[in-house]
C-alpha positions as CSV (number, residue, x, y, z in Angstrom):
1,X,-21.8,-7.7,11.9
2,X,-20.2,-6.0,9.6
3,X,-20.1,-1.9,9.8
4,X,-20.9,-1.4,5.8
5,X,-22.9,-4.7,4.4
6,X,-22.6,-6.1,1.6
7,X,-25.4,-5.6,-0.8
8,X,-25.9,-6.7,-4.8
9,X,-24.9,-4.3,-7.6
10,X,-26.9,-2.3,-9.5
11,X,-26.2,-4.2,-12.3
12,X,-26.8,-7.5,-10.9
13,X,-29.8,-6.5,-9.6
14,X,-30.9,-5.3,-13.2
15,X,-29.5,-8.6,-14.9
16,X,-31.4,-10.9,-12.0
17,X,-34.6,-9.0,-12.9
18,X,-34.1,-8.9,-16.5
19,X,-32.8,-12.9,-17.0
20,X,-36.1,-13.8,-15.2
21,X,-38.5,-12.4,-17.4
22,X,-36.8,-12.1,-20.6
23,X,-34.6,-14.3,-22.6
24,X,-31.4,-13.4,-22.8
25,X,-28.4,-13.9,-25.5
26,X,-25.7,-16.1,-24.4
27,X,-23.4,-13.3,-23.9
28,X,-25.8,-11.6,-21.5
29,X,-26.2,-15.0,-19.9
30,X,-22.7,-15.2,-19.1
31,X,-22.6,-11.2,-18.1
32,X,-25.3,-12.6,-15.5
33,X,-23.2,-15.1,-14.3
34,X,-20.1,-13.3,-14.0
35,X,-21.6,-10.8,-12.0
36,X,-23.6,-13.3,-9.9
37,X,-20.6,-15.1,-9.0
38,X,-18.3,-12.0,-8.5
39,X,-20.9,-11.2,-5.5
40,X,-21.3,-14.7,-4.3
41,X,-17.5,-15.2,-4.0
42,X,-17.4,-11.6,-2.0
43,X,-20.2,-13.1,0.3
44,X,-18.1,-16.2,0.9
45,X,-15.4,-14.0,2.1
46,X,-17.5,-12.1,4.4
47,X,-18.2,-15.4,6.1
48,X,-14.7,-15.7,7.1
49,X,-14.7,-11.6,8.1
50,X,-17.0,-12.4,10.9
51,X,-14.5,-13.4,13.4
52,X,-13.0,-9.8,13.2
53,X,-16.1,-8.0,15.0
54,X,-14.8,-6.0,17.9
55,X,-11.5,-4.9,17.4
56,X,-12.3,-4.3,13.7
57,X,-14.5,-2.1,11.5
58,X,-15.6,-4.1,8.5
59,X,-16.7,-2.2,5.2
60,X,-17.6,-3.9,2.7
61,X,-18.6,-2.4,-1.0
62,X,-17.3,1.5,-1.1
63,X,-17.5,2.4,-4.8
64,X,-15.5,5.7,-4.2
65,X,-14.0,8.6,-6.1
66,X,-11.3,10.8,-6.4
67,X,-9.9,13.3,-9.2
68,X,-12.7,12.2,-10.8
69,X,-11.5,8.8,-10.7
70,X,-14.1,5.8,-9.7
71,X,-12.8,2.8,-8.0
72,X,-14.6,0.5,-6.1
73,X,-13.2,-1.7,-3.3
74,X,-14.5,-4.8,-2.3
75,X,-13.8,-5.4,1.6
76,X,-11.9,-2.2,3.6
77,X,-10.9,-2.9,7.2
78,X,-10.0,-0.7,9.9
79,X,-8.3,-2.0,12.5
80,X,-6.7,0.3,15.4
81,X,-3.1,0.9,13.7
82,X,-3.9,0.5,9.5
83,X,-6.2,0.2,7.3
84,X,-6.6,-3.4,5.4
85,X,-7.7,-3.6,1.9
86,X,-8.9,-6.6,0.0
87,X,-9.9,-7.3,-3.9
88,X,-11.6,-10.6,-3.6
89,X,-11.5,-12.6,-6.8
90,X,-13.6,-15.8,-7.1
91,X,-12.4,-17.6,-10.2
92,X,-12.8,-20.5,-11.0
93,X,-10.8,-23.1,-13.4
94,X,-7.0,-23.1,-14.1
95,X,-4.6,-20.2,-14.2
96,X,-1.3,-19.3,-14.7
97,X,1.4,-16.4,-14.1
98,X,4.3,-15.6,-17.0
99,X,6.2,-13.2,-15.6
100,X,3.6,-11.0,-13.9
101,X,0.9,-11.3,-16.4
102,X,-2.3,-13.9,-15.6
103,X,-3.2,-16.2,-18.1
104,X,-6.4,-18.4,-18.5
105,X,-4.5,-21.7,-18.4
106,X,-6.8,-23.8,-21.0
107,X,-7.0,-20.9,-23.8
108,X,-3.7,-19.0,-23.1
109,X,-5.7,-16.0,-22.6
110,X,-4.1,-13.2,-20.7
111,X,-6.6,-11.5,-18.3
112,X,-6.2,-8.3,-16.2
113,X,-3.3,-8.8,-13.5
114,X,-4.7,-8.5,-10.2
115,X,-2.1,-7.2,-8.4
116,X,-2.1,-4.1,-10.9
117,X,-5.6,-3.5,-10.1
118,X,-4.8,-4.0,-6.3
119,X,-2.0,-1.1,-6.7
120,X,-4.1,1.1,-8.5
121,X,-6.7,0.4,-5.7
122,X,-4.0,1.0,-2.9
123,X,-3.2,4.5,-4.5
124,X,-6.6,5.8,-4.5
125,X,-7.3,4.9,-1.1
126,X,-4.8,6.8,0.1
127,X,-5.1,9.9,-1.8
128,X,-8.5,9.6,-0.1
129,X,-7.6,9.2,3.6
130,X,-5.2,12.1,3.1
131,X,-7.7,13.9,2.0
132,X,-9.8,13.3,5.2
133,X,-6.4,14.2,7.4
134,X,-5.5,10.4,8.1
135,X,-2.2,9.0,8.2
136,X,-2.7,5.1,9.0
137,X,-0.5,2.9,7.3
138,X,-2.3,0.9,4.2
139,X,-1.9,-2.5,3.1
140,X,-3.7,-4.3,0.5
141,X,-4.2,-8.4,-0.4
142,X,-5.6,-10.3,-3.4
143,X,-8.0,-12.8,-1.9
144,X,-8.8,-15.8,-4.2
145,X,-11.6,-17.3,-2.2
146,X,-12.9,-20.1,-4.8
147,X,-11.4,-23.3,-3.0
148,X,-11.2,-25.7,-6.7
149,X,-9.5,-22.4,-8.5
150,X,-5.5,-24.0,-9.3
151,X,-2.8,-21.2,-9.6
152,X,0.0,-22.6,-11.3
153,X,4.1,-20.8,-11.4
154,X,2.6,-18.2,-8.6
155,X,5.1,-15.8,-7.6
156,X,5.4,-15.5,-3.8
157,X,4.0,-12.1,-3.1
158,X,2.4,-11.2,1.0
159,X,-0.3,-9.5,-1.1
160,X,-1.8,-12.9,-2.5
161,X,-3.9,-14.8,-0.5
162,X,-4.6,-18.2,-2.3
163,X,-7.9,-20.0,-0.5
164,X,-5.7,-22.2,1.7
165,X,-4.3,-19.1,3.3
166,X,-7.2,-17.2,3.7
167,X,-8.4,-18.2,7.7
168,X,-5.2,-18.5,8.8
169,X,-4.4,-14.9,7.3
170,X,-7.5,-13.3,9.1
171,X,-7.3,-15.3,12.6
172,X,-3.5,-13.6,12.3
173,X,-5.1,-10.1,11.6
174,X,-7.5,-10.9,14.6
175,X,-4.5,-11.9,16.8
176,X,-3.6,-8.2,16.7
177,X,-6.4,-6.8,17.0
178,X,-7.2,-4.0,19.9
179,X,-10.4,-1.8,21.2
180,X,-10.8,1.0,18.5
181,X,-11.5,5.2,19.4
182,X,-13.9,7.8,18.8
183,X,-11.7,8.7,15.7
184,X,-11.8,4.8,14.5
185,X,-15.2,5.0,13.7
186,X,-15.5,8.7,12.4
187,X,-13.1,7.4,9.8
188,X,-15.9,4.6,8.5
189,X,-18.4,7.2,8.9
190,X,-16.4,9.6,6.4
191,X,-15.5,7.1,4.2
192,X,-19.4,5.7,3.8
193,X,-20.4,9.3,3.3
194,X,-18.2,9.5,0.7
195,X,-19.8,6.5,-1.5
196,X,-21.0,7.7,-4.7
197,X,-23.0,6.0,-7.3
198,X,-21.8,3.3,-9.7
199,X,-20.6,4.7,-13.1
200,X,-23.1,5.1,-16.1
201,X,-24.5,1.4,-16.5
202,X,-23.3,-0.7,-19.6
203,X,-23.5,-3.9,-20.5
204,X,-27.1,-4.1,-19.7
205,X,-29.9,-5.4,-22.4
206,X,-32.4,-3.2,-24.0
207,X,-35.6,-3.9,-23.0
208,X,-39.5,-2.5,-22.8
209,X,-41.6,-3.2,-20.6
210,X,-44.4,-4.9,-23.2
211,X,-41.1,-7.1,-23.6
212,X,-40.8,-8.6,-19.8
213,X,-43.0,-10.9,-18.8
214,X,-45.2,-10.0,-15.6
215,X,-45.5,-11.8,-12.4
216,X,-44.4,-12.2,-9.2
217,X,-41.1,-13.6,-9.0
218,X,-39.8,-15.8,-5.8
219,X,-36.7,-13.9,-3.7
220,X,-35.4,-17.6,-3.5
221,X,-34.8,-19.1,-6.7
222,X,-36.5,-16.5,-9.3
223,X,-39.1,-18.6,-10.2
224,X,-42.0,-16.7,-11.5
225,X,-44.2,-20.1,-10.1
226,X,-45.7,-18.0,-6.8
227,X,-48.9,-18.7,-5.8
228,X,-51.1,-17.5,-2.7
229,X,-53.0,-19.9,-1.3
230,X,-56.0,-17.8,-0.8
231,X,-56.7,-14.1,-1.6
232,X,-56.1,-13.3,2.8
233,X,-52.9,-15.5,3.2
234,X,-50.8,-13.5,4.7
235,X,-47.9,-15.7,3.0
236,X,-47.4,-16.6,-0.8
237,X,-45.1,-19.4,-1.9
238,X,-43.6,-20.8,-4.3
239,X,-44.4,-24.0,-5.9
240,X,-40.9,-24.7,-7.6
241,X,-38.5,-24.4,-4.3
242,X,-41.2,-24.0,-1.3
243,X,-40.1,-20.7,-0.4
244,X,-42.7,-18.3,1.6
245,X,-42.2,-15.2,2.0
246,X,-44.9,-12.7,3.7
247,X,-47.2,-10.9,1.1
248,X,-46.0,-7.3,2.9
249,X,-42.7,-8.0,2.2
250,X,-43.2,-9.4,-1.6
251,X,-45.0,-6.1,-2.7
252,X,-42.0,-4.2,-1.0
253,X,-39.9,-5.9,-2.9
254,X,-41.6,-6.5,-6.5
255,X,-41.9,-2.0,-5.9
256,X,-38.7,-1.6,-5.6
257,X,-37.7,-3.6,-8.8
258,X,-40.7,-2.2,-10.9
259,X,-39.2,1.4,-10.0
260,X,-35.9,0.3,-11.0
261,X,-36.3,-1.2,-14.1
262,X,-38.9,1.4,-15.2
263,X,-37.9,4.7,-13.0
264,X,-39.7,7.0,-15.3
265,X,-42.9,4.9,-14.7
266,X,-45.7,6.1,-12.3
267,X,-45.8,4.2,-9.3
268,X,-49.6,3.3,-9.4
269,X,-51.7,0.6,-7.9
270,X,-52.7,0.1,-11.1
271,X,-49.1,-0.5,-12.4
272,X,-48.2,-3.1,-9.5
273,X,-51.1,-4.6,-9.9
274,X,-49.8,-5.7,-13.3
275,X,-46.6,-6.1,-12.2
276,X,-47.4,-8.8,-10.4
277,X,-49.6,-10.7,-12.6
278,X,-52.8,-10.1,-10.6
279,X,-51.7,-12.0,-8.0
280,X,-52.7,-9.6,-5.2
281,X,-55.5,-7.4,-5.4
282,X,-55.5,-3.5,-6.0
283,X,-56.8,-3.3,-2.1
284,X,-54.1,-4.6,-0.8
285,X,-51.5,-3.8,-3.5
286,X,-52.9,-0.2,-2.2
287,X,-52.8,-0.8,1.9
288,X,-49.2,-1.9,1.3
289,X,-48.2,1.6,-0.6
290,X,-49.4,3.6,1.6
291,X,-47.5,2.2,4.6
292,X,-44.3,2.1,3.1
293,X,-44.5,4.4,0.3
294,X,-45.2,8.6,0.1
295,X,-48.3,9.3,-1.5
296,X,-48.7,12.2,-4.1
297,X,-51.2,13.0,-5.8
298,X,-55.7,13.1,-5.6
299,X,-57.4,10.4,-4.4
300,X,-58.1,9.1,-7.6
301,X,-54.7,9.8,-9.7
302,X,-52.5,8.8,-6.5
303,X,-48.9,8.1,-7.4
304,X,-46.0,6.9,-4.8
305,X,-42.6,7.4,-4.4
């Protein structure tokens, strides 16, 4: 398990929500799935991270700053004598190097070099464990984890990691690996407390919330098709992909995105119970805000947060 998990962007998170109940523009379709498959390919990679538990701290996702600088890197990991950076790309298609530039093999398109963005990512780490008083060496890697992705005239550079190479590059990390100290994990601890929040949001559609269709939408597939078999069933489910997921956690969840596509709404009853389409009653809509959520507020204008 790793130390730091993984979880979704805020803007993928937004674009999910958003492509489920609106209709989006081509170009927002294809933001979507840029994003979408940006985090899948990171996930893939995490699969292959697993065999480092032990002798390895594993953070994954630390959108960082320094100088006022944002950078974001995808998988850090400490091991007992340096510090391992990756910047997992998960393209897909044909692609070729001129020089050191990238191109987009079928259009000729140049595209942002990764190994620049790797340096640049390199840099700031370090200015950052200096900063915390630690002097472990730091390497970083370019990990293309999409196995159908071709690479054509690739220059032969430690730092790239083509998908072939990928296990047999982390079972050699693993090979070295030995029991970390107090001072291992104090490091991961500084570094997650330094996480800061994503830079101002772009790229996202303009929306209201008259525009966005209600319901409850399935954590499976998106499907707004959920259904609960009977007004106690402690499970709804969904009749396009036959996912259940328990009411509890379904409220929980359609909360959370309610509050962060609309956070200068009121978190009401009222307001969920729209949210969702009617599918739940106030009651219970009400039962599960209380248990999870802070009430404020009179009895009869009672908000949550």
């Amino acid at each position: 398990m790793a130390y730091k998990e993984r979880e979704k962007s805020y803007n993928l998170l937004m674009m999910e929500s958003l492509s489920i109940r609106m209709e989006l523009t081509l170009k927002q379709q294809y933001y979507y799935q840029n994003l979408l498959r940006g985090y899948k390919g990171e996930c893939d990679f995490d699969k292959l991270t697993v065999k480092l538990d032990g002798n390895f701290l594993v953070l994954n996702d630390l959108p960082l700053k320094v100088d006022g600088r944002y950078f974001q890197i995808d998988t850090l990991i400490i091991g007992v004598k340096s510090v391992r950076v990756y910047e997992v790309k998960n393209y897909m298609g044909e692609y070729i190097f001129k020089g050191d530039d990238l191109y987009i093999a079928s259009s000729d398109k140049s595209i942002l070099t990764p190994f620049n963005q790797l340096e640049r990512l390199l840099t700031s780490i370090r200015q950052v464990l200096a900063e915390l008083g630690i002097h472990l060496p730091v390497s970083g890697f370019v990990a293309f984890v999409d196995p159908n992705m071709c690479l054509y005239q690739a220059p032969y550079r430690p730092e790239l990691l083509l998908p072939g190479k990928l296990e047999k590059h982390l079972t050699q990390v693993a090979s070295h690996g030995a029991p970390l100290t107090s001072k291992h994990h104090e490091l991961a601890m500084k570094l997650c407390e330094r996480c800061v929040l994503e830079p101002p949001y772009k790229d996202l559609p303009e929306y209201t919330y008259e525009l966005l269709t209600k319901g409850v939408s399935c954590a499976e597939c998106g499907s707004l098709r959920v259904t609960l078999p009977t007004g106690k069933s402690r499970y709804c489910a969904c009749e396009k992909c036959g996912h259940q997921e328990p009411v509890t956690k379904t409220i929980c969840r359609l909360v959370d995105e309610y509050r962060r596509l609309f956070p200068g709404r009121e978190i009401t009853s009222t307001a969920i119970y729209e949210w969702c389409g009617g599918l739940f009653t106030k009651k219970r809509i009400r039962i599960v805000l209380g248990k999870y959520f802070k009430a404020t507020g009179t009895k009869r204008l009672m908000t949550y947060i």
